[in-house]
N, C-alpha and C positions, 0 to 999 in steps of 0.2 A: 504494500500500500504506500509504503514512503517513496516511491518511484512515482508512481500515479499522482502522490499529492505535489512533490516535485514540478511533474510535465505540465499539472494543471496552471500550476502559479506560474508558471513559465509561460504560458498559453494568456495568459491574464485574467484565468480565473481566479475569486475569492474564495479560499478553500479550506476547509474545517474539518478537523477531527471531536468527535463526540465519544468517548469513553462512558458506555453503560456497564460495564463493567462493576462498580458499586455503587450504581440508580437504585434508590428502595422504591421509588417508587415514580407516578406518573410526572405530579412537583417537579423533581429531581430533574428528570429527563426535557423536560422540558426548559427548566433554569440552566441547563446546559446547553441547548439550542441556542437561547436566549441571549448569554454571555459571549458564547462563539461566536455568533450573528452581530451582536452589537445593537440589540433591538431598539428602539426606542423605548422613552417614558411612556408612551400612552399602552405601551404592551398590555392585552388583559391578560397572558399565564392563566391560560385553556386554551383545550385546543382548538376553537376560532378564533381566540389569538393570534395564535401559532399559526394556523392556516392563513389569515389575513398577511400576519408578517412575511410568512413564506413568500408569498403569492404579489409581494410590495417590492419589499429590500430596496427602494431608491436610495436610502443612507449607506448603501454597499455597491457602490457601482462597479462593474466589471462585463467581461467580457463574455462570463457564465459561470458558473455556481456550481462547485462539487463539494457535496458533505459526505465526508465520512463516519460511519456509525460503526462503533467498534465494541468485540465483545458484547455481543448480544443476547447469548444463549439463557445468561442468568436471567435476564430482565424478562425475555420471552417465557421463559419458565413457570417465574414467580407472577407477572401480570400481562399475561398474555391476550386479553382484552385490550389492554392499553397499547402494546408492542401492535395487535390488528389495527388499532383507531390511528397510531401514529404513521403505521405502512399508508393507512389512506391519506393521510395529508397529505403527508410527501408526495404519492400518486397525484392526488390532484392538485397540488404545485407545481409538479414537473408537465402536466398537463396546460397548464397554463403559461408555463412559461413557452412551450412546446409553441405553443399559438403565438405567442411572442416572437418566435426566432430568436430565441435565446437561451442556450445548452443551460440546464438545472438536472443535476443527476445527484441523487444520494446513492451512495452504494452501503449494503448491512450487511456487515460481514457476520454473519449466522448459519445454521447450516439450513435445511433447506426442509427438513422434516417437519409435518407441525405448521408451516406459512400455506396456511388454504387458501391468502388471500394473494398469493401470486400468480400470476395468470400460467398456463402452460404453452409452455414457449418452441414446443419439439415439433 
C-alpha cells in the first residue's frame, strides 16, 4: 500500500491512511475520517455527515482522492452493521465523484468473506 499511496500523491492526489485497526467503535471511525480529511467545523459526525463531506471536500482540493482503510477485519467483526453503512458511503461518494470526473477510490484492505455488500465482479 505504501507504493500506491506514494504514486497517488505523486499523481496529485490527496491521500489518507485510516487505521481501524483499534476503532471501538462507529464515533471512532468516523473521527478518523474526519481528522485525515481535514473536515470542517460545520461537520455533523454521522454518517450524513460523512457522506455530505465525502461527496464536498472543496477545502481539499486535488486532482483525486485515495483513502486508504486499513486493518479492517477487527472492526468488521465487532460492528459489522456499521463497517456495511460505511462501505455504502464510500460507494456513493465515489459514485459521485465518478459523475464529476474526478478519481475518489477508497481501497479496504479486509479480506473479502462476510462483505455481501460488494458487488461480484467475475
Amino acid at each position: 500500500m505504501r507504493e500506491l499511496h506514494a504514486t497517488a500523491e505523486a499523481a496529485g492526489f490527496a491521500t489518507v491512511r485510516i487505521d481501524l485497526g483499534t476503532a471501538g467503535n462507529k464515533t471512532e471511525l468516523i473521527e478518523r475520517l474526519a481528522t485525515a480529511l481535514v473536515f470542517p467545523d460545520w461537520f455533523g459526525r454521522n454518517w450524513d455527515g460523512l457522506a455530505d463531506c465525502l461527496g464536498d471536500l472543496s477545502w481539499l482540493p486535488a486532482a483525486g482522492y485515495l483513502i486508504l482503510i486499513e486493518h479492517c477485519d477487527d472492526f468488521h467483526a465487532r460492528l459489522g452493521e456499521d463497517f456495511a453503512i460505511a462501505l455504502q458511503v464510500f460507494a456513493e461518494a465515489a459514485d459521485a465523484w465518478r459523475d464529476a470526473r474526478v478519481p475518489f477510490w477508497v481501497l479496504v484492505d479486509a479480506h473479502a468473506d462476510g462483505l455481501s455488500f460488494l458487488p461480484d465482479v467475475g
